[in-house]
C-alpha positions in Angstrom: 0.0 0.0 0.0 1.4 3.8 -0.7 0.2 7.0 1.0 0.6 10.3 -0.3 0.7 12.7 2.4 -0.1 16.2 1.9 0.2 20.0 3.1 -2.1 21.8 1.1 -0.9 25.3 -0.2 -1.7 27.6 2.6 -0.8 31.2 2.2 2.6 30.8 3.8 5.1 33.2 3.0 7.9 31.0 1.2 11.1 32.1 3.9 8.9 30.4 6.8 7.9 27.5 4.9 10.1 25.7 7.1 9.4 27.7 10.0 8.5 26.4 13.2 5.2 28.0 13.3 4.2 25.9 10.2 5.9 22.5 10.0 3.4 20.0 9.3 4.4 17.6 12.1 2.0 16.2 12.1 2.5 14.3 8.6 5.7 13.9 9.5 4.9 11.5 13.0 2.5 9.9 10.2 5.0 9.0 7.8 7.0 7.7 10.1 3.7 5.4 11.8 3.0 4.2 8.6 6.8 3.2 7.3 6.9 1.6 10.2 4.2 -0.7 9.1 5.7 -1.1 5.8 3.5 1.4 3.9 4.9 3.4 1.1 5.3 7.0 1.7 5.5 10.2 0.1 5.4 13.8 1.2 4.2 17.0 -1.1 3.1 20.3 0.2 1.3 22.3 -2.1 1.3 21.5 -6.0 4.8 19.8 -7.4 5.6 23.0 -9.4 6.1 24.0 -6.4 7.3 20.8 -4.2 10.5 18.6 -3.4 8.8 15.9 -5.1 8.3 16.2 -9.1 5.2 15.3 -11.1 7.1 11.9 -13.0 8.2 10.7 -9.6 4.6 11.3 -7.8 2.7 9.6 -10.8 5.0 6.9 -10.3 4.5 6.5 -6.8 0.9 5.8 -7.3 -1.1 5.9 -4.4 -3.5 3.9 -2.7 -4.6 6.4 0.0 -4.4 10.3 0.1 -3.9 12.2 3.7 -4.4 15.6 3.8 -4.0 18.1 6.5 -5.7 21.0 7.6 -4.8 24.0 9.4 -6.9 26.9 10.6 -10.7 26.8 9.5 -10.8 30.0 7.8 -7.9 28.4 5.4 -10.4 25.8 4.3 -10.6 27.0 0.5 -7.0 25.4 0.3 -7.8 22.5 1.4 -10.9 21.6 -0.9 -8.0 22.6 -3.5 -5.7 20.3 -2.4 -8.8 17.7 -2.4 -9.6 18.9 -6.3 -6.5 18.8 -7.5 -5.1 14.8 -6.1 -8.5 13.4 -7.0 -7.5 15.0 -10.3 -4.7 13.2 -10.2 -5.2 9.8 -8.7 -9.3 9.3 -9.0 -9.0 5.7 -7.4 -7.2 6.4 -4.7 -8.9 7.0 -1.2 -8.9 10.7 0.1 -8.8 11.7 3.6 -8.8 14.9 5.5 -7.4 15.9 8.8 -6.0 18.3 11.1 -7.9 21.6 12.7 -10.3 22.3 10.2 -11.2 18.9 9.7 -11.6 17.8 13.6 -13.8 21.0 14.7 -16.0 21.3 11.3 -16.1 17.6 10.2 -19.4 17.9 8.2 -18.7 21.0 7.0 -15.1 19.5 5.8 -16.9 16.7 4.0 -19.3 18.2 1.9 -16.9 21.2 1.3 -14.4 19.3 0.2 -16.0 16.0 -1.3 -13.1 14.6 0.1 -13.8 10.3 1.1 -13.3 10.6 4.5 -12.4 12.8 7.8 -10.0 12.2 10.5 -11.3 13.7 14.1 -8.3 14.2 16.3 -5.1 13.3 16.9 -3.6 9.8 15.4 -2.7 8.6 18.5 -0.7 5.7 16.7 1.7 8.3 15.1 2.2 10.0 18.6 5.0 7.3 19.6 7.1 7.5 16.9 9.8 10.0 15.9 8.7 12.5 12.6 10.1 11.7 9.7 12.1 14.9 8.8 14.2 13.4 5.7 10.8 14.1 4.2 11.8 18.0 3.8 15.4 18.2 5.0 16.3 19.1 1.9 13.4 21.4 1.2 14.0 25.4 0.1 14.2 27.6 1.6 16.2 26.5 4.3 16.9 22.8 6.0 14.8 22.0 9.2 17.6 22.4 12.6 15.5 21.9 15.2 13.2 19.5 17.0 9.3 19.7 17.6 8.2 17.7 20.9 4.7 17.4 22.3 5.7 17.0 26.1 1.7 17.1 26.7 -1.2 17.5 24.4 -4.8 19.4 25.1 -5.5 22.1 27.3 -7.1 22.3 30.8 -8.5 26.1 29.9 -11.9 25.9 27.7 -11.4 29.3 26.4 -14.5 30.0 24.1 -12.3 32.0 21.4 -9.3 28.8 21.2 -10.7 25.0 19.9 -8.0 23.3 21.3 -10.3 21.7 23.8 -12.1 20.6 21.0 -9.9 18.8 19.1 -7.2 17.6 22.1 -10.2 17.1 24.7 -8.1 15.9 27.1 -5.2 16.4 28.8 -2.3 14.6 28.2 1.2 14.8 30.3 4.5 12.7 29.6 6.8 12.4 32.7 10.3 12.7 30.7 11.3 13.6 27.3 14.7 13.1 27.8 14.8 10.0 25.6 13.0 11.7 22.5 15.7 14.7 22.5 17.9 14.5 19.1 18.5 17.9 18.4 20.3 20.6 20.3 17.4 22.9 19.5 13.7 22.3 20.8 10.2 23.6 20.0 7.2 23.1 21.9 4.1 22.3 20.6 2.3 21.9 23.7 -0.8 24.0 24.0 -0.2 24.5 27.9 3.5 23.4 28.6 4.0 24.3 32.3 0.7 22.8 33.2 2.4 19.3 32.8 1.8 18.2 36.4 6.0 16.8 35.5 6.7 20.3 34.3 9.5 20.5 37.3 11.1 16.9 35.8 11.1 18.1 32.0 12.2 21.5 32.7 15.1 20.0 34.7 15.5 17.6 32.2 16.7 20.3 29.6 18.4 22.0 32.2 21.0 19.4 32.6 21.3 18.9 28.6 21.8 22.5 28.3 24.6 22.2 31.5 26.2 19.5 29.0 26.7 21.3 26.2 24.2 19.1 24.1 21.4 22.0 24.2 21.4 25.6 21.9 17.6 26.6 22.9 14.5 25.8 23.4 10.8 28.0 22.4 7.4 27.1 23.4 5.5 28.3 20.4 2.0 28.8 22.4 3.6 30.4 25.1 3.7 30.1 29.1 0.0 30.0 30.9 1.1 33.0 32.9 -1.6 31.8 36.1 0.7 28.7 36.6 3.9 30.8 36.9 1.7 32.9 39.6 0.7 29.5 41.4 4.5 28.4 40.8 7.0 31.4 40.4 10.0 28.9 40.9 9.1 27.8 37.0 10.6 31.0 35.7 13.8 30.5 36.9 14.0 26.9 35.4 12.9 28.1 32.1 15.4 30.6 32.0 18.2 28.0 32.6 16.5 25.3 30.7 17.3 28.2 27.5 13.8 29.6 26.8 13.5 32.1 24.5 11.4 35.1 23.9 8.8 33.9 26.6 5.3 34.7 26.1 2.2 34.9 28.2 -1.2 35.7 27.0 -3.5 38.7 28.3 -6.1 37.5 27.1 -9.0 39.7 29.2 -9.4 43.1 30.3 -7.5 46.0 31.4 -8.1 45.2 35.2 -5.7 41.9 34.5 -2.4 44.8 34.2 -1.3 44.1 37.9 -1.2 40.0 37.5 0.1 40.6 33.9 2.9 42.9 35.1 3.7 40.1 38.4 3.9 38.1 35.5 6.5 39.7 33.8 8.7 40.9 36.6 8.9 36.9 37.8 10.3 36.5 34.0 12.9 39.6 34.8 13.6 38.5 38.4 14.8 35.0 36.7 17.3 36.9 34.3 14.9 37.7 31.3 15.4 41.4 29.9 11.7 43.0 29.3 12.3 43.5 25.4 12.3 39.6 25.5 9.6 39.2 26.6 5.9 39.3 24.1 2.7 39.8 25.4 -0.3 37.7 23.6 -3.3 40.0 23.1 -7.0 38.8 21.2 -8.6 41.9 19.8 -11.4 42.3 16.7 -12.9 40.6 19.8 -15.4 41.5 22.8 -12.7 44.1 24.5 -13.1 47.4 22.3 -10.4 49.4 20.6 -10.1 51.7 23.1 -9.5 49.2 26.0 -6.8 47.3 24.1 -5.4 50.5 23.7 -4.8 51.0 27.2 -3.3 47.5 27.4 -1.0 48.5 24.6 0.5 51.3 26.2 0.6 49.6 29.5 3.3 47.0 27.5 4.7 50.6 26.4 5.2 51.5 29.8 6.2 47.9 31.0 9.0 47.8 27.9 7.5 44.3 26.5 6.3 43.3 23.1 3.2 42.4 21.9 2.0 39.2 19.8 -1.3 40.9 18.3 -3.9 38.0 17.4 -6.7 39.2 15.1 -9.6 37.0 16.2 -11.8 34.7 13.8 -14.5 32.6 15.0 -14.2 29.1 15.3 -16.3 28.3 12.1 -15.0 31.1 10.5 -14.0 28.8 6.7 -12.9 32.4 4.9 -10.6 35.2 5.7 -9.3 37.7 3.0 -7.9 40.2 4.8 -5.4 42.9 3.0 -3.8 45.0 6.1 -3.3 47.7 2.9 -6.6 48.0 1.7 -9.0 50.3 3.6 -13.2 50.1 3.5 -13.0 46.2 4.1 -16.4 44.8 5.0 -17.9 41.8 6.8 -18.2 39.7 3.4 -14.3 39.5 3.3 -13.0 39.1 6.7 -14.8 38.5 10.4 -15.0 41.8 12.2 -16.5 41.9 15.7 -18.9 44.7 15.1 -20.7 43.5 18.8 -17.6 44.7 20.6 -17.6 47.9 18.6 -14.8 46.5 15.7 -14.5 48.0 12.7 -12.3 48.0 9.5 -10.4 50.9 10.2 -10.0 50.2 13.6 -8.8 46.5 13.3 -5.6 47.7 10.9 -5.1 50.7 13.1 -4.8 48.5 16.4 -2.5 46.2 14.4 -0.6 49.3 12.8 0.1 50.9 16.2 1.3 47.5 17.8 3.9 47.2 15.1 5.5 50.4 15.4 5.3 49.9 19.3 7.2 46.9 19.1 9.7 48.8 16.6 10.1 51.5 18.7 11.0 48.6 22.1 13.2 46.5 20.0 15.1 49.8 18.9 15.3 51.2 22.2 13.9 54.6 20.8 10.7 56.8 21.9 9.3 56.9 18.8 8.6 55.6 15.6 8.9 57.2 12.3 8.3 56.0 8.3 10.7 58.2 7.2 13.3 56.2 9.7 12.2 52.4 8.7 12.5 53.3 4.9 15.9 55.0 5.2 14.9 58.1 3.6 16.7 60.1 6.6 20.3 61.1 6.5 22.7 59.2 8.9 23.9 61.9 10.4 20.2 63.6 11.4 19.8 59.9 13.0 22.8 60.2 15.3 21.9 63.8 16.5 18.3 62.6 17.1 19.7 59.7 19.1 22.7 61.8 20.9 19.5 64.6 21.7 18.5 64.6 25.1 15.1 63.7 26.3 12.2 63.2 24.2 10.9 66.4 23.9 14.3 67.8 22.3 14.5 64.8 20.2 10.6 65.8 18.6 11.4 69.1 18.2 14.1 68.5 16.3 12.3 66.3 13.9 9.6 68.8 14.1 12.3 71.1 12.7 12.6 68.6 9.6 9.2 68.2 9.1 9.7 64.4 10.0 7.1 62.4 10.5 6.8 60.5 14.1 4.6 58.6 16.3 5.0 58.5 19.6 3.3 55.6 21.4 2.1 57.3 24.1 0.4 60.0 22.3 2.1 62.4 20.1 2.2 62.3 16.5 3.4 63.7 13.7 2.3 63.0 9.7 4.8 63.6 7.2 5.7 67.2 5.8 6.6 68.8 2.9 8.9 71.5 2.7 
């Protein structure tokens, strides 16, 4: 028997292909189930024009059995085209769709697709076995160097925007990971790492790999559940010397969360983190207006952190054709949260003004200005602004210029001509 496994061809920019946001691990823990059972394998993402696998080898393969992941549900549209396209292809072989979309909008996945079959859930079969990553180590852009582990899967949380609880509905720890470790770089999967009731035993686990020189870093892509560090503030220590980076928690609520969310960070600092590490999660085109999340934005202004802006989509949500350039968007191309007062211009203003915040933190300057990011200001007029003392000399010069600048705290300035 031969499986073809498949990543559809999500709108991925192609230098994070290989990213460790998007790896399909997924198909690469089911390659490896199935080879173990002596089934044929091959791995495409996207169409071959685009793939490591070309057309004449593929048709040669022939296979008996399609798999085809999923990710978010508002990418659906890529999969159905994925579906179209290898029925095309290979019309007896046996299609089957899995993954995200697939899992929380199963019927919906069928008959949008026409697709044979749908896979609920995790393959718990495939969970045991090391990924297969020869499938794409010699992908473009750029080779795969680290590791993706699942040291737990599911999430205690039901949060009503997040469907993890839906398709991992329960919660699942492993005890040690010590034996999976291959790599001297590490990312988490887990969807709520340091609730791992063994969180204390991995964490020291990685510890003494890093103290052996067999570790470079580890990253939890989904971030630290900031209420466990609370309950256990000794964590943020061990993360630190287990070589965490950029740690993330998640505010998630209102403004009246500021005092936990700023405990929160200064554990992080107390265990050796500096605050421009550190990124702050926050949901908005959601229930908390504009002007609330902009009082959480310049509270990580004041606190010197980062934000990790999510634009929220419903669950079902099976479209999303957003263009962050293109103004008087409606309803009938993207989700906006009118209930919560959301609108167009306010959604790509939010997300406009948390960029140039996190600009102006990474680049340790007060403000932010176009004319700056694109160059178009003469070296010498940036070392006077930066030698200036104080903000207010610093704007006044620019002022002078008639250079544009926004300040994240307030004061702005648009572009002049002169």
């Amino acid at each position: 028997m031969n499986v073809l496994l498949v990543e559809p061809t999500f709108p991925i920019p192609p230098k994070s292909k290989n990213h460790k946001n998007f790896l399909p691990i997924g198909l690469l823990k089911i390659a490896s189930f199935l080879r173990s059972a002596g089934t044929g394998v091959r791995l495409i993402r996207g169409y071959p024009e685009d793939n490591i696998v070309s057309l004449p080898e593929l048709v040669e393969f022939s296979p008996d059995e399609i798999w085809i992941t999923s990710l978010f549900t508002y990418w659906s549209k890529h999969v159905r085209n994925a579906v179209r396209y290898y029925k095309d292809l290979f019309p007896s072989a046996r299609t089957v769709v899995g993954g995200i979309y697939a899992s929380l909008m199963p019927e919906h996945c069928k008959e949008f697709t026409r697709c044979d079959a749908v896979h609920i859930g995790v393959l718990e079969e495939a969970e045991k076995v090391f990924p297969a990553y020869d499938l794409i180590q010699n992908a473009n852009p750029k080779p795969v160097d680290y590791q993706i582990i699942h040291a737990s899967r599911g999430c205690v949380r039901k949060c009503s925007f997040c469907g993890v609880w839906k398709v991992e509905p329960q919660f699942k720890a492993k005890k040690s990971i010590k034996d999976e470790i291959k790599s001297r770089k590490i990312v988490f999967y887990d969807n709520n790492l340091l609730y791992n009731p063994y969180i204390d035993n991995i964490l020291q686990e990685l510890i003494d790999l890093k103290r052996a020189g067999r570790l470079d870093w580890c990253d939890s892509q989904s971030g630290f559940d900031g209420r466990v560090l609370l309950q256990k503030p000794h964590l943020a220590k061990m993360v630190k010397n287990a070589s965490f980076r950029q740690p993330r928690i998640a505010w998630d609520w209102g403004y009246e969360e500021a005092e936990s969310i700023r405990t929160q960070i200064n554990l992080l600092i107390k265990a050796g983190y500096d605050s421009k590490e550190i990124h702050i999660f926050m949901l908005y085109n959601w229930d908390i207006p504009f002007v609330e999340m902009e009082k959480k934005r310049a509270k990580c202004w004041e606190w010197e952190t980062q934000i990790a802006d999510c634009r929220y989509r419903p669950l079902q949500q099976t479209y999303d054709i957003y263009r962050p350039n293109r103004s008087g968007q409606t309803t009938e191309e993207y989700y906006i949260h009118e209930q919560g007062g959301w609108t167009d211009a306010l959604v790509k203003q939010f997300r406009k003004n948390v960029r140039r915040q996190n600009i102006c933190v990474r680049q340790d300057l007060p403000f932010y200005s176009k004319a700056f990011e694109q160059k178009r200001v003469p070296k010498e007029v940036i070392r006077k602004v930066k030698a200036l003392s104080g903000i207010t000399h610093k704007l006044a010069y620019l002022r002078s210029l008639g250079v544009d600048y926004w300040v994240p705290n307030g004061e702005h300035q648009d572009a002049m001509t002169r």
